[in-house]
MIFI-740384 format. One record per residue (C-alpha): residue in three letters; x, y, z. Coordinates in steps of 0.001 Angstrom, whole numbers, plus 500000, padded with zeros to 6 digits. Layout:
N
ATOM, aa, xx, yy, zz
ATOM, ALA, X, Y, Z
...
% end
This chain:
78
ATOM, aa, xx, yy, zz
ATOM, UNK, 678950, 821583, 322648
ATOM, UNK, 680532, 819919, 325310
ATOM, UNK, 680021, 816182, 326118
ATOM, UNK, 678262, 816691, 329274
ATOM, UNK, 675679, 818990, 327447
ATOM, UNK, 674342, 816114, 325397
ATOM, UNK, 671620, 815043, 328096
ATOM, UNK, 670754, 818947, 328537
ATOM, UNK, 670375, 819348, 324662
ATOM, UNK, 668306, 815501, 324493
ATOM, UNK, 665896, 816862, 327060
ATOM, UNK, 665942, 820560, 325064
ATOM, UNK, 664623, 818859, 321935
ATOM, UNK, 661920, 817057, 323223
ATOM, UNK, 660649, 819858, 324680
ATOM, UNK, 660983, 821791, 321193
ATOM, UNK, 659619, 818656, 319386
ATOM, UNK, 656150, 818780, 321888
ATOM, UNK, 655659, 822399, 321188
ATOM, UNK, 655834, 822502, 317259
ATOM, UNK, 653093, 819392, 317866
ATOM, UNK, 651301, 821685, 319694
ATOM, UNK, 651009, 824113, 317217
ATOM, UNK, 651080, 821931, 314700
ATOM, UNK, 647200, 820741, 316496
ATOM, UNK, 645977, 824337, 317212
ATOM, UNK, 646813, 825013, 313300
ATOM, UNK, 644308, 821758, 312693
ATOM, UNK, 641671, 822887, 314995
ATOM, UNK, 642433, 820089, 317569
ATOM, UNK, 640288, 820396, 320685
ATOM, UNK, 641402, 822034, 323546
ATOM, UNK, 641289, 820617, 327052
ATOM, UNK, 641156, 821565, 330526
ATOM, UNK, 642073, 818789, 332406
ATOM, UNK, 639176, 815798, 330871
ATOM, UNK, 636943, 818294, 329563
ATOM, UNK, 637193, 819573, 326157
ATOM, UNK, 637009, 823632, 326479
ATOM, UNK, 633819, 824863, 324757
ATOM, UNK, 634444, 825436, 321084
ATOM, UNK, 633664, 828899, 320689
ATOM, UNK, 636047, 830074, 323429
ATOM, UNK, 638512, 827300, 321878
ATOM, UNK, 638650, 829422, 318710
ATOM, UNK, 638997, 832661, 320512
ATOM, UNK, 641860, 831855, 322558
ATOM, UNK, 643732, 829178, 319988
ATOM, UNK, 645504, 832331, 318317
ATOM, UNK, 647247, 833040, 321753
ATOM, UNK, 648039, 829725, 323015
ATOM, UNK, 650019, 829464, 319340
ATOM, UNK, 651475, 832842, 320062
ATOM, UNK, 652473, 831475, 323395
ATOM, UNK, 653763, 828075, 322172
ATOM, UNK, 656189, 829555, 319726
ATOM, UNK, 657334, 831928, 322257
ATOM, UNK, 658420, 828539, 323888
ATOM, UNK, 659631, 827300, 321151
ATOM, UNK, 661772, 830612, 320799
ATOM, UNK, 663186, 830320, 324432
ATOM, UNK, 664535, 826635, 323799
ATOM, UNK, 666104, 827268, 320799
ATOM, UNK, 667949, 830281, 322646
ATOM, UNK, 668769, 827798, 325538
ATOM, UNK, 669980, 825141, 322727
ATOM, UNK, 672167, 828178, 321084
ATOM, UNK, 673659, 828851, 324690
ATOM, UNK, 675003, 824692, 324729
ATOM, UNK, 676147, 825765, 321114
ATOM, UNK, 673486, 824394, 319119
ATOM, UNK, 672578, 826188, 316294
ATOM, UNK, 670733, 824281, 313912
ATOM, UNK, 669056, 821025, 313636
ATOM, UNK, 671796, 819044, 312433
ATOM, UNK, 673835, 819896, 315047
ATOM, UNK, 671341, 819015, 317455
ATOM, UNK, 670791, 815597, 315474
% end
């Protein structure tokens, strides 16, 4: 990793750390929100799969722009 790519792979981890806390909360049953208003539960539960589908699939495309500063595991990142 190059010294300039620190800030780049600073920001990249956040943004990794915020999605495993996201499905970390739809794993928990956390509500779901629209804006102030907490999405009805039933429809919560039927689209909670997805959003964790689509939250890892995040999670999947930052750790491939972390390997691409070359970052490879979390120590490295650390």
């Amino acid at each position: 990793m190059k010294l300039n790519d620190f800030t780049a792979v600073a920001e990249l981890i956040k943004e990794r750390d915020y999605l495993r806390s996201l499905v970390t909360k739809a794993d928990f049953g956390h509500p779901i929100k629209v804006g102030n208003t907490d999405v009805r539960q039933d429809i919560a539960e039927r689209i909670r799969p997805e959003l964790k589908l689509i939250f890892e699939q995040q999670i999947a495309v930052v750790d491939e722009k972390l390997a691409a500063l070359g970052v490879t595991t979390d120590q490295e990142a650390a």
